[in-house]
Every structure is written in structure tokens, then in C-alpha cells.
C-alpha positions as CSV (number, residue, x, y, z in Angstrom):
1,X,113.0,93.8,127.5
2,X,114.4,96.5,129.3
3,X,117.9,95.4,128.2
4,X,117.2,95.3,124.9
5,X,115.0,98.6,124.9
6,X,118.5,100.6,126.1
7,X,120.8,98.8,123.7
8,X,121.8,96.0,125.9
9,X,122.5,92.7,126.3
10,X,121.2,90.4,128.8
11,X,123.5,88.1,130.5
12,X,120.8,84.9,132.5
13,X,121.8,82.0,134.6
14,X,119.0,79.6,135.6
15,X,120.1,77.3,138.8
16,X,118.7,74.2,138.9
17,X,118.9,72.6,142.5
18,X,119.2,68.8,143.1
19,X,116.1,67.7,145.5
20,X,115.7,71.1,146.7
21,X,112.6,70.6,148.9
22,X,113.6,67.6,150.5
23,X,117.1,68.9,152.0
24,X,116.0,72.3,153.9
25,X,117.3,71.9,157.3
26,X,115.2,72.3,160.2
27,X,117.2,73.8,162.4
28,X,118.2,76.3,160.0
29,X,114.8,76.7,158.8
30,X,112.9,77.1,162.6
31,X,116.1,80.1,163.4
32,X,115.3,81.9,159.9
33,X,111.7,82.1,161.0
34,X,112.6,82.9,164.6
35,X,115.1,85.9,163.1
36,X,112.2,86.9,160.9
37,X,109.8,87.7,164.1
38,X,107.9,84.5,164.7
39,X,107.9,84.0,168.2
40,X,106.4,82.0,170.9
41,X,103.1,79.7,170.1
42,X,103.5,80.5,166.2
43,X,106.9,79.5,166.6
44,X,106.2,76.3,168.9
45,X,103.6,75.6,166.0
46,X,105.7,75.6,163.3
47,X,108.1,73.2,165.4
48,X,105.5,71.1,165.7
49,X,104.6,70.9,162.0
50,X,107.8,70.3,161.0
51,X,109.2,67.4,164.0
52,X,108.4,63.8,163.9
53,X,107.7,63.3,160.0
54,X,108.3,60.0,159.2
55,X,108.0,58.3,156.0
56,X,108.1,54.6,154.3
57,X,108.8,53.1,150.9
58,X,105.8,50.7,149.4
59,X,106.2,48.2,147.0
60,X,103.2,46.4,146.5
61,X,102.4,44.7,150.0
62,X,105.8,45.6,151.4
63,X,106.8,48.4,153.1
64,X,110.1,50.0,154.6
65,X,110.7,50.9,158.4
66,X,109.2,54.6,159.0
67,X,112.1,57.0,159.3
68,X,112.2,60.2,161.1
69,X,112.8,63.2,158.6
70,X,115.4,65.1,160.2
71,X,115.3,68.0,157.0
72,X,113.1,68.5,154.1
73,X,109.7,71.1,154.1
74,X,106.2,68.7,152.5
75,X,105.5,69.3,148.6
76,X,102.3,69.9,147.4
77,X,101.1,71.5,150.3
78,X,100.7,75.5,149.9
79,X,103.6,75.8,152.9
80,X,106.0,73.9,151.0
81,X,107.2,76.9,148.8
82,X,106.5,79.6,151.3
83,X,108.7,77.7,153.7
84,X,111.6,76.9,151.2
85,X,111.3,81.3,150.4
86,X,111.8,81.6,154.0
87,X,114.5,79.1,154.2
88,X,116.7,80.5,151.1
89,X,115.9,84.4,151.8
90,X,119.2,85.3,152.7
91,X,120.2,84.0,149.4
92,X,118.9,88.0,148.3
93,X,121.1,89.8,150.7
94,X,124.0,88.0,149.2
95,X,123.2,88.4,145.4
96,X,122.1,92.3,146.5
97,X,125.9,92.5,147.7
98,X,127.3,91.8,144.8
99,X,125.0,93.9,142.4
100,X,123.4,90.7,141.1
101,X,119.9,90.9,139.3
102,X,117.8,88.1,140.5
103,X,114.5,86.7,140.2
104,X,113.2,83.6,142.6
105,X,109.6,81.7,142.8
106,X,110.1,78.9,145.6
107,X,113.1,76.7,144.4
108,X,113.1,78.4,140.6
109,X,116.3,80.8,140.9
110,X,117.6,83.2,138.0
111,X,120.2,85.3,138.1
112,X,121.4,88.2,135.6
113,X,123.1,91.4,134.6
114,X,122.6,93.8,132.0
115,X,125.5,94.7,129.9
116,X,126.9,96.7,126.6
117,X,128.2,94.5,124.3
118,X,132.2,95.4,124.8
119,X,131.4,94.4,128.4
120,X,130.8,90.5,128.2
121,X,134.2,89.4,129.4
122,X,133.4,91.2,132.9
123,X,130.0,90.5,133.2
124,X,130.9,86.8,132.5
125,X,133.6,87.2,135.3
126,X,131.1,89.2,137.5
127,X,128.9,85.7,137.1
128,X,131.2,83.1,137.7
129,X,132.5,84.8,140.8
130,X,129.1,84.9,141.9
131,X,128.2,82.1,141.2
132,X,131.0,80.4,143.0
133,X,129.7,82.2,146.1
134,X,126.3,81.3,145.6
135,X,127.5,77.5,145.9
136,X,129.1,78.1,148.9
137,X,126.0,79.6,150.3
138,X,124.2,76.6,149.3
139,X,126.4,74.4,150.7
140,X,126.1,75.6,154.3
141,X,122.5,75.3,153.9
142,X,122.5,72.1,153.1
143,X,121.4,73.0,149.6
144,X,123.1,71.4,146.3
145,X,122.9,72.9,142.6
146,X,122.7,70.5,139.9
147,X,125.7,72.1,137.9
148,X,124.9,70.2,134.6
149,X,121.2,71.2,134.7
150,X,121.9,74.9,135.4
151,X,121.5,76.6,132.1
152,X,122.8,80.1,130.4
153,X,121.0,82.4,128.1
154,X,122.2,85.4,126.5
155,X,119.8,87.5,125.2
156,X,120.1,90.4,122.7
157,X,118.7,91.7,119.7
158,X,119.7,90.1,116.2
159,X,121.2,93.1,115.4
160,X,124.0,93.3,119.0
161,X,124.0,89.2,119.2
162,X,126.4,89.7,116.1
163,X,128.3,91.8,118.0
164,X,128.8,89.8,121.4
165,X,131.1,86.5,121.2
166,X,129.9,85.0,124.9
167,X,132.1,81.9,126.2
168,X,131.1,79.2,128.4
169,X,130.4,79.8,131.8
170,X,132.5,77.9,134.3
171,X,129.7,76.4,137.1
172,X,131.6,74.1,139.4
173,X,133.3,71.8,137.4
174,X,131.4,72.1,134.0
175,X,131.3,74.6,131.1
176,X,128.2,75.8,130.4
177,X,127.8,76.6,126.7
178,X,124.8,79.6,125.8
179,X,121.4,77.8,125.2
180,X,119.2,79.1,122.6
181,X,116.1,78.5,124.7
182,X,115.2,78.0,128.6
183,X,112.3,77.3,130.2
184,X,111.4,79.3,133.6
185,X,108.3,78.8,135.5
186,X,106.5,77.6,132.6
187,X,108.3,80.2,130.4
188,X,110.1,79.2,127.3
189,X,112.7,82.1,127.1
190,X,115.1,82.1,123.7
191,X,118.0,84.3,123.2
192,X,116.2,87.2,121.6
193,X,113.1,87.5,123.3
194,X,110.9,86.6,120.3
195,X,108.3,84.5,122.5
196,X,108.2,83.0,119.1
197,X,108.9,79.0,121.1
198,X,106.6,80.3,123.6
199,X,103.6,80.7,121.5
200,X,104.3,77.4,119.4
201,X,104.3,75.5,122.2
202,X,101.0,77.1,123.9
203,X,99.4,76.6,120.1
204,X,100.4,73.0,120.3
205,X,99.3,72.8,123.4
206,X,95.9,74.0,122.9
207,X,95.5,72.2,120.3
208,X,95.9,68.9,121.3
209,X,93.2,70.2,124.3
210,X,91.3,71.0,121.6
211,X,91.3,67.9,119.2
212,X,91.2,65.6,122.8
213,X,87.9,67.4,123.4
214,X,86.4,66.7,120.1
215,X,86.7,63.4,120.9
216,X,85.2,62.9,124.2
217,X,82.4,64.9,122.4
218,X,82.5,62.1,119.5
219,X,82.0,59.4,121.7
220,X,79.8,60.5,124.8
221,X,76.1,58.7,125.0
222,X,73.3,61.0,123.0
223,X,70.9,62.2,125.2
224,X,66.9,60.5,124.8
225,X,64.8,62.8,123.5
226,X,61.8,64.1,125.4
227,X,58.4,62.0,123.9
């Protein structure tokens, strides 16, 4: 909004990471927290938490051998995501080095610049080069970005989208065409900041809510009345 509001263009990249929970390093993870002041018992508690997970695969009666998790943080618990921001906060310091806008909740990462319109050939340069870093980053730490999944949005008013001819983005080895739409943390973002898919699909949303209650209403027991 504040692009558009100064006559600019917005310029988004959306990374989508492959299993991103379930390959944090340890290690890694225990000297992050150790660099970021925990020390001593909170430390030795947190190495406790995270040493000697095992799990197994069930089918029906059967199980697997247990396995000793040598990387990955638990899901669904509320450390989880604070654990994985701990893990990936030098990712900041890296985009902050390279002028990058960025916005992260837990393993949901977006990058982007603001740009003029005459200016989309560097800022698409400006993003593939970071981008390019940002993989190498995730590489040493044991991270991986699902290059297919990770979407682009350019948003603009109608009035400059006319104006700006954006190409693909080159992430990894694909070509990543403009999407009219993304969806980011439960967001659905399109290319000029309408809203408009946003609000359909909370209408249909509530709606369906709506028509599922009216049924349970329909068919729940009537009460006895009091003689």
C-alpha cells in the first residue's frame, strides 16, 4: 500500500521451503541459541528437549524401528515456530545487507522491493541475485526451497501495471512467471491490492459456516417441554 500510495510498484517473492520444520539442524540450532545469550541450565534444557527424539512409522498393527532424530524442531507445539525464528534469524542480517525488504512468520518468508516503473529490469536483477544467495544460505543450514512452489507477485495500480512489462524470475533452475494471486499466511494477495479474492473467499467461507450451522440446527432433538 505504501508502494502504490507513492507511485510505485511492488516487486514480491514468496519462498516456499521443502519440509522446513523437519530439517533444522541441532547443532546449528543449540549454537544460534547459545550466540543469542542462552546459557547454562536454560541452555542444558533446551539440549535436553531437543536430544533423543525418536520416532516410528504405523501401519495398522505394524510399526517401523524407532529412529533417533538427529535434525528437525516438533510441529504443533508452540516452540516449534519460535525455534525455527531462532534457527533462520540470520537469514535477516543477510537480506538487511543487501537492502532487501522482507517479511517472515516461522517458515512463511517474503521478500520485496519497491520500485518506479522504468526500474523493473534492476529490481528484477536486484532479486535474482538475492535470491541466489539466499539459497546458498539455505543450503548451509540444511534448509531447501521448493523452487517450483516459490511464487512472484507484482503489484501496482491498474493505471502503472500498463506501464511495467515484468519477466520471469530466474529461481534455481526454473522461470518463475508473475502470478495474479498468492496466498500468505492466510492472505490471498492479487497484483493490485484489491482484496477483492480475499473477501470472496472469506464470503464463501462464511457461508458455507453458515448454511453447515443451519443444518445441525435442522436436525438436533427438540427439547420436551416443561408440563
Amino acid at each position: 500500500m505504501v508502494a502504490l500510495g507513492g507511485q510505485k510498484a511492488c516487486l514480491m517473492v514468496l519462498l516456499d521451503l521443502s519440509a522446513a520444520f523437519d530439517t533444522v539442524d541441532h547443532r546449528q540450532l543449540l549454537s544460534t541459541l547459545s550466540d543469542l545469550g542462552v546459557k547454562s541450565s536454560a541452555l542444558k534444557w533446551m539440549t535436553s528437549y531437543l536430544s533423543d527424539r525418536q520416532q516410528i512409522v504405523c501401519l495398522g498393527k505394524d510399526s517401523s524401528d524407532p529412529q533417533t532424530l538427529e535434525c528437525g524442531v516438533p510441529q504443533g507445539l508452540v516452540l516449534g515456530p519460535v525455534l525455527f525464528t531462532v534457527y533462520t534469524s540470520s537469514l535477516g542480517q543477510l537480506l538487511r545487507s543487501q537492502d532487501m525488504d522482507y517479511h517472515f512468520y516461522a517458515d512463511d518468508s517474503s521478500l520485496y522491493l519497491m520500485f518506479h516503473p522504468n526500474d523493473i529490469s534492476i529490481t528484477v536483477h536486484r532479486l535474482e541475485k538475492c535470491i541466489a544467495s539466499v539459497r546458498q544460505w539455505m543450503s548451509h543450514k540444511c534448509l531447501k526451497m521448493n523452487d517450483s512452489k516459490t511464487e512472484v507477485l507484482l503489484i501496482s495500480s491498474k493505471h502503472l501495471a500498463r506501464k511495467i512489462e515484468c519477466p520471469s524470475i530466474i529461481i534455481g533452475d526454473h522461470q518463475v512467471e508473475p502470478s495474479d494471486m498468492a496466498k500468505s499466511i492466510g492472505v490471498i494477495m492479487d497484483k493490485h491490492a484489491s482484496m477483492e479474492d480475499h473477501i470472496t473467499s472469506v464470503v464463501g467461507l462464511l457461508s458455507t459456516i453458515s448454511t453447515t450451522s443451519e443444518g445441525y440446527e435442522n436436525t438436533s432433538p427438540e427439547k420436551p417441554q416443561s408440563s
